[in-house]
C-alpha positions as CSV (number, residue, x, y, z in Angstrom):
1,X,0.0,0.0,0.0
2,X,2.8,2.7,-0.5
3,X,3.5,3.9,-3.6
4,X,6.3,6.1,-5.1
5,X,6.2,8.6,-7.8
6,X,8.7,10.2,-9.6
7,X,8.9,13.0,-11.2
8,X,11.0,15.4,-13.3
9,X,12.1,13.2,-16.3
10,X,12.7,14.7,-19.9
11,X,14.8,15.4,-22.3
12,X,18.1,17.8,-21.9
13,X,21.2,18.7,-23.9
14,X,24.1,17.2,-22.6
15,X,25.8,19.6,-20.3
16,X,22.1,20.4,-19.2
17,X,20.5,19.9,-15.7
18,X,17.6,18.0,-14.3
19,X,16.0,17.7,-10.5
20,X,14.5,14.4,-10.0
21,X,11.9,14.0,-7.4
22,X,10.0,10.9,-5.7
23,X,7.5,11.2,-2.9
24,X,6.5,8.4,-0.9
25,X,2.9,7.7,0.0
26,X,0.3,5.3,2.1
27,X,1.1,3.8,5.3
28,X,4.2,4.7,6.5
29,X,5.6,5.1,9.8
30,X,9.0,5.6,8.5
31,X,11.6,5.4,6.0
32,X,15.0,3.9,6.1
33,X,17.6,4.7,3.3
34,X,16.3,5.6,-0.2
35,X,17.9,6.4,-3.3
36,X,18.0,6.4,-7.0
37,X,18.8,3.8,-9.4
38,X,19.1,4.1,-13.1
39,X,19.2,1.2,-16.5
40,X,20.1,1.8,-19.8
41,X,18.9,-0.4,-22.5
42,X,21.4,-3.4,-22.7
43,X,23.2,-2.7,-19.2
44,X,21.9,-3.8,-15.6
45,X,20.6,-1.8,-13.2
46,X,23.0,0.4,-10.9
47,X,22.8,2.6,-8.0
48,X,23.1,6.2,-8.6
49,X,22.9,7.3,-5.0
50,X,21.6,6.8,-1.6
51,X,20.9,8.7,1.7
52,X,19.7,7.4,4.9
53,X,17.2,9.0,7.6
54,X,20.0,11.3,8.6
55,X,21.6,12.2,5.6
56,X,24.4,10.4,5.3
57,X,24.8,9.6,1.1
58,X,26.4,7.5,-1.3
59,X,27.3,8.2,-4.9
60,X,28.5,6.1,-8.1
61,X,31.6,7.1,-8.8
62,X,30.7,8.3,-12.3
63,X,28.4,10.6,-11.0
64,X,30.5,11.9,-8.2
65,X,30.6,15.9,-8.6
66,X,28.2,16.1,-10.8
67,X,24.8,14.5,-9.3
68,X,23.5,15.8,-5.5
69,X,21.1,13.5,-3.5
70,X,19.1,15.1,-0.9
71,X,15.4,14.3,1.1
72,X,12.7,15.9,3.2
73,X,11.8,13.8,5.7
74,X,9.0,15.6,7.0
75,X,7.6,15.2,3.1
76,X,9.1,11.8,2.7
77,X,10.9,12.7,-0.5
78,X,13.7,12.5,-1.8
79,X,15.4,14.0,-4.9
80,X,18.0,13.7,-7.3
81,X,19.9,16.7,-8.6
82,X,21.6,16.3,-12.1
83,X,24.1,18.7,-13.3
84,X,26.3,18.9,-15.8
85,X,24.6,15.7,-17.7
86,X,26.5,13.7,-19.9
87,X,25.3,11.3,-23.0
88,X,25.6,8.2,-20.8
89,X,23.8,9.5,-18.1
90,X,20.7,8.5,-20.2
91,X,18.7,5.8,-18.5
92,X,15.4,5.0,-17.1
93,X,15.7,6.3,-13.5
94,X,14.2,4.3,-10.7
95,X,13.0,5.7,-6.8
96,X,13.8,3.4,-3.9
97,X,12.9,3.4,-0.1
98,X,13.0,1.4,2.3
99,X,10.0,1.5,4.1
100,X,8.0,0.8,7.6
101,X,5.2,0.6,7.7
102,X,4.3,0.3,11.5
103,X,5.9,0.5,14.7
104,X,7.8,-3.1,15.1
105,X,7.1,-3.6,11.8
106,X,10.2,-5.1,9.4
107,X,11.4,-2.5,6.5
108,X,10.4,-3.5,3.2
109,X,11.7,-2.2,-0.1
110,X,9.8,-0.4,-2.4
111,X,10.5,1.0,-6.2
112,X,8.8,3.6,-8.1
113,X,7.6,2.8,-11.6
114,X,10.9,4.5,-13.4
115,X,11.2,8.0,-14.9
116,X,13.1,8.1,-18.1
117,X,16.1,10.5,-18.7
118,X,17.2,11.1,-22.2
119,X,20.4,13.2,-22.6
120,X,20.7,14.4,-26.4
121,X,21.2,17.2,-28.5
């Protein structure tokens, strides 16, 4: 019963920027680490970049510099930050939480249904 949806997908020169967003929703009590995830036709899915509940992160180091992952607890979103956007960085962009939903209750992952990022001129 919770659900993610991202936003803030699209199309962008390279060199261009983009702000990602995904906001969590239904029965939550509260939210571990989330993060993004991206897939590029004909590769496996990678992590881009993760934060916990108190902010610590972790990038890819391709993105390193360049991408910024932050998140408002109080809104239960997190976002994604894209500067200086390369050709490669094109991919269909994934939200993930980890989420409880109860007090005592275990954390169990969730994914949001994938944003798509095309970098072109």
């Amino acid at each position: 019963q919770v659900q993610l949806v991202e936003s803030g997908g699209g199309l962008v020169q390279p060199g261009g920027s983009l702000r990602l967003s995904c906001a969590a929703s239904g029965s939550i009590f509260s939210i571990a680490g989330m993060g993004w995830y991206r897939q590029a036709p004909g590769k496996e899915r990678e992590l881009v970049a993760v934060i916990t509940s108190g902010g610590s992160t972790n990038y890819a180091d391709s993105v390193k510099g360049r991408f910024t992952i932050t998140r408002d607890n109080a809104k239960n979103t997190v976002y994604l930050q894209m500067n200086s956007l390369k050709p490669e960085d094109a991919a269909v962009y994934y939200c993930h939480a980890d989420v409880q939903a109860r007090s005592g209750y275990l954390y169990y992952p969730y994914w949001g249904q994938g944003t798509q990022v095309t970098v072109s001129s």
